[in-house]
N, C-alpha and C positions, 0 to 999 in steps of 0.2 A: 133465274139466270137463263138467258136467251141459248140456245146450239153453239152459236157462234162463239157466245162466253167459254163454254163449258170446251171445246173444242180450243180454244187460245190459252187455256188455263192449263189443260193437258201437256199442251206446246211446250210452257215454259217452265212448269215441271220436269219433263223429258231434259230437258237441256240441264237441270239437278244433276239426272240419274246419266246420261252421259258422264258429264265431269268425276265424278264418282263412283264411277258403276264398280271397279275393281281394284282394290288394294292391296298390291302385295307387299307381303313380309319378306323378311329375311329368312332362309331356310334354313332348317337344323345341321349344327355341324359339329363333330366333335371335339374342335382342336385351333387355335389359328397361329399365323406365326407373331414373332416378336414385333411389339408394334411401340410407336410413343406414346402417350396418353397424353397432347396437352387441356387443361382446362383452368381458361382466362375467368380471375375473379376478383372485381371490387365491391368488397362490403360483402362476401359471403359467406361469414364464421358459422349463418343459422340454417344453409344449404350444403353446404360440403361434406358435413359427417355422414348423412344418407349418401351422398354420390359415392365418399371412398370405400365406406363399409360396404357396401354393393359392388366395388370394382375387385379389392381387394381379394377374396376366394378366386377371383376368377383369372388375377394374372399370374402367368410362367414365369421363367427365367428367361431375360433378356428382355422383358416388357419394362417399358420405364412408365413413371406415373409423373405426371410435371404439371406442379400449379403454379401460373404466373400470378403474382400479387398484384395485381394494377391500382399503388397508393389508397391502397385499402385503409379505413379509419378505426376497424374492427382488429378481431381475434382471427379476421380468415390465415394469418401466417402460422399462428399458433395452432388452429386446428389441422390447418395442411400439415403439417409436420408431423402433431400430433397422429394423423391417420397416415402418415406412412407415406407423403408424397414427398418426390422431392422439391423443392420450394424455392424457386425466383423470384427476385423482383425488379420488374421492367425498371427503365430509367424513367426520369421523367418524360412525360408526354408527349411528340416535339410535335411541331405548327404542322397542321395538316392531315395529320392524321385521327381516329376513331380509335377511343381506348380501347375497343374487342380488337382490333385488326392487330394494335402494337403488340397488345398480350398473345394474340395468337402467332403474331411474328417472332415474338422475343421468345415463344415458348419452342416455336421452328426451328430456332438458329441452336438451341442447345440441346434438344434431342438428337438422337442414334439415327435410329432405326428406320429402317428402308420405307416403312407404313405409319404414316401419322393417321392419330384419329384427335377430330376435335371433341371435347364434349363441353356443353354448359355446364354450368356448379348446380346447378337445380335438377338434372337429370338424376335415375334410376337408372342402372343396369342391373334388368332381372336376370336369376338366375339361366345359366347358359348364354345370357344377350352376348357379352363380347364375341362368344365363340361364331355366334351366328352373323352378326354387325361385321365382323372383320371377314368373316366368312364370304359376303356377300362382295366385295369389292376387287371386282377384276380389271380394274384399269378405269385411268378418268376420274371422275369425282361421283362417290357414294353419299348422296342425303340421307340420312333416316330421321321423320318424322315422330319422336316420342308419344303415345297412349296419354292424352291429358285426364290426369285423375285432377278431380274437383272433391275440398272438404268443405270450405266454408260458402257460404249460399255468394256470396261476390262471385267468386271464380268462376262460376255460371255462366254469369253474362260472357265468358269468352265462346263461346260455343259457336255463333255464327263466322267471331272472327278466323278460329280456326279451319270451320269448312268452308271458307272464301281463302284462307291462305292456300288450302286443297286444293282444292279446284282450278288456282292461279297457275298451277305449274303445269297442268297439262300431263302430269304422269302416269291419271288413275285412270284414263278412258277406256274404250274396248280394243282401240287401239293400242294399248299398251305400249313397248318402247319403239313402235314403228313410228310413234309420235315426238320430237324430239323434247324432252322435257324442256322448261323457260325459267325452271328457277330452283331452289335445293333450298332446305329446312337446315337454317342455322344451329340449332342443340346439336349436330350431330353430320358432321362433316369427314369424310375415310378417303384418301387418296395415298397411291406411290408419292414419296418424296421425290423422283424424278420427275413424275408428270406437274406438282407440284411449282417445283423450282422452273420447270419449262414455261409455265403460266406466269412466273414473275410472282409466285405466293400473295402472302398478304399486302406484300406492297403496292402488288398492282391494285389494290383495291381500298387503299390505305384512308381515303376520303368517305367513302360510301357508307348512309346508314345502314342498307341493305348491304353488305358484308356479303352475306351468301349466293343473294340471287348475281350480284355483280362478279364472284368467282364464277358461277356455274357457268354466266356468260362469255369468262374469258377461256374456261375448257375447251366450252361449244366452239366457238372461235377460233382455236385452236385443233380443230377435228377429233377430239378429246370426248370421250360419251359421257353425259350427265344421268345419273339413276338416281330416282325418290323411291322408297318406298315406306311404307306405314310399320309404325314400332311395336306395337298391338305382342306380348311375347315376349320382348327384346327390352325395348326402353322405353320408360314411362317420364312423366315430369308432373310437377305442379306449376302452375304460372300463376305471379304479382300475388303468392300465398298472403301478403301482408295489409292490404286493404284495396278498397277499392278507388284511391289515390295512385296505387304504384298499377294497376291495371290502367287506367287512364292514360297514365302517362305513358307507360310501354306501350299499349297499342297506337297511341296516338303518334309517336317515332318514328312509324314504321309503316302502317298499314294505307296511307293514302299514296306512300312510293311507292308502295308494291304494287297498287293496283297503273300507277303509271309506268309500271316495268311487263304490265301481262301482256300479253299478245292481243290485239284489238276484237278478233273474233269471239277468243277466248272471254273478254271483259264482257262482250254484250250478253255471251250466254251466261254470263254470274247475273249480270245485271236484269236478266229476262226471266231468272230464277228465283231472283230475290224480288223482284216486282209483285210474283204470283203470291210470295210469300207475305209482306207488306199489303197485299190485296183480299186475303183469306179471311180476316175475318167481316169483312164487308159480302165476300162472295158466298155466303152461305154456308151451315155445316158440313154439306157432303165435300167442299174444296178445303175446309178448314182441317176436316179427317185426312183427308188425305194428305194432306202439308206434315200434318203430325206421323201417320205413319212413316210415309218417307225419309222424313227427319228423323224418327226413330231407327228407321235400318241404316242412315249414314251414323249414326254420332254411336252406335253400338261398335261400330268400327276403327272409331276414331279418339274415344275415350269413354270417362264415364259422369256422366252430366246428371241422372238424376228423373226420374220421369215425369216428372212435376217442370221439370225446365224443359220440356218437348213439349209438353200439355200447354204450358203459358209461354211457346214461344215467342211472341210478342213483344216480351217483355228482352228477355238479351237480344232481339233485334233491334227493339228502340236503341238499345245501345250502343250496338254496332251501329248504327246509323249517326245516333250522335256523335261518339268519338271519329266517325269516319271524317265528318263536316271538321271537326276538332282538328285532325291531322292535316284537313287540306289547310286548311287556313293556316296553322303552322308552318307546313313545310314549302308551300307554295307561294302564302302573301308575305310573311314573317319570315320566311327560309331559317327559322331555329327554332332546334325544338328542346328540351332538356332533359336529361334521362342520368342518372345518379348522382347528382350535383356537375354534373358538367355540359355545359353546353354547346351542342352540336348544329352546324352550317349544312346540311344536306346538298350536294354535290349537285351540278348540273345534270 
């Protein structure tokens, strides 16, 4: 490999270790105040018993726990109850709207408390997370990005999807919040009900696949501050545990819109990161090493993948690649895509 190689290759690594270079958490807190808990779920009787056994220790008095049923086919009403939540169910569906946004809306209108937090049904709150999660949220809308733990060898291949989800929002740079973040991690949504209802809640955003990045856009817009930060402590998840059918499909929903919702400077440097990456093993071991280390000090941060999936990352790259092509042609040439039996029109 010629100077010029090895010097371009550098280049577009560097633009990795930009996007990424620092993650903050939420910091340790002893206490938070009363907050709602809602968490939108269809089909989720085989996720919800981790999420509420996990909340459960951790709520006070005055915290409410609210799961919206969204025409669930399942047990999730009977497990919600059974773990102690209280338990809605939306009305039917109406024209126009995205079943996470109705459930998140339906779950808004009949909670309390001054602080809503969203979580998905597939989330963990570890020990102390609440305290710390509610901790962290001073005004505006708080993301937190859950700690993707991976069991079965499928869930793998998410590994590149989620540090291109990273990377998209602009949060982790060295810049830190002098940078204004461009999007928030749906598991995990904390806002005043005030700033909230000022934004127009879920309504304003009632069409959108991307639910979250399309909130954090209506905060920003509203001079409202938007904060990501990484769950790593706090909140863990699994994703598409169930094969590698229901991964395909979730990524594919989602992941070619988001990359038309990133900042354009921001996209080249994904795209100038993942080129170097896509080009490692052609450029020799010394590029191919070094792909892998750096890969290793981001995904130690970000979840826990496995060191055999850093060693052939290759392999969940193809995928990411694939499903990527997958998504545009969905939401771009088809504009629908499908995602739990129900099919979705992705918004201009």
């Amino acid at each position: 490999m010629s100077a010029q190689q090895t010097i371009w290759a550098a280049v577009r690594l560097l633009a990795g270790c930009w996007l990424l270079w620092r993650i903050a958490r939420p910091k340790p807190a002893d206490s938070h105040e009363p907050c709602s808990i809602v968490v939108p779920a269809r089909n989720e009787a085989g996720t919800l018993p981790t999420l509420l056994a996990s909340l459960r220790p951790q709520l006070i008095p005055g915290d409410q726990l609210i799961v919206v049923d969204d025409e669930s086919t399942d047990d999730t009403v009977g497990v919600a109850a059974r773990g102690g939540a209280m338990v809605v169910s939306s009305s039917p569906l109406p024209e126009g709207w995205t079943g996470k946004a109705w459930a998140c809306a339906t779950g808004a209108r009949v909670s309390t408390a001054d602080t809503l937090l969203f979580l998905d049904a597939d989330v963990t709150v570890e020990p102390g997370g609440l305290d710390r999660v509610l901790g962290a949220q001073a005004g505006g809308l708080l993301s937190v990005q859950p700690f993707h733990v991976t069991v079965r060898p499928h869930e793998r291949l998410s590994l590149f999807f989620n540090l291109v989800a990273m990377m998209g929002t602009d949060a982790f740079t060295p810049l830190g919040q002098r940078l204004r973040s461009s999007g928030a991690f749906g598991p995990c949504l904390v806002t005043r009900r005030d700033d909230y209802e000022a934004i127009g809640g879920h309504a304003a955003v009632k069409t959108a696949v991307l639910d979250d990045v399309e909130l954090a856009h209506r905060y920003l817009s509203s001079g409202r501050p938007v904060v990501c930060l990484g769950g790593r402590g706090s909140l863990s998840f699994r994703m598409y545990p169930d094969g590698l059918g229901q991964l395909i499909d979730g990524w594919s929903k989602n992941i070619a819109s988001g990359a038309g919702k990133t900042r354009v400077l921001t996209l080249l440097l994904v795209v100038a990161w993942l080129s170097v990456c896509i080009q490692a093993p052609w450029l020799g071991w010394p590029v191919y090493a070094t792909v892998v280390l750096q890969l290793a000090w981001m995904v130690r941060r970000i979840g826990r993948f496995g060191i055999a999936t850093v060693l052939l990352f290759p392999v969940p790259l193809a995928a990411f690649l694939a499903v990527f092509v997958r998504s545009a042609f969905l939401t771009i040439v088809r504009r629908r895509v499908t995602w739990k039996g129900r099919e979705i029109r992705p918004s201009a």
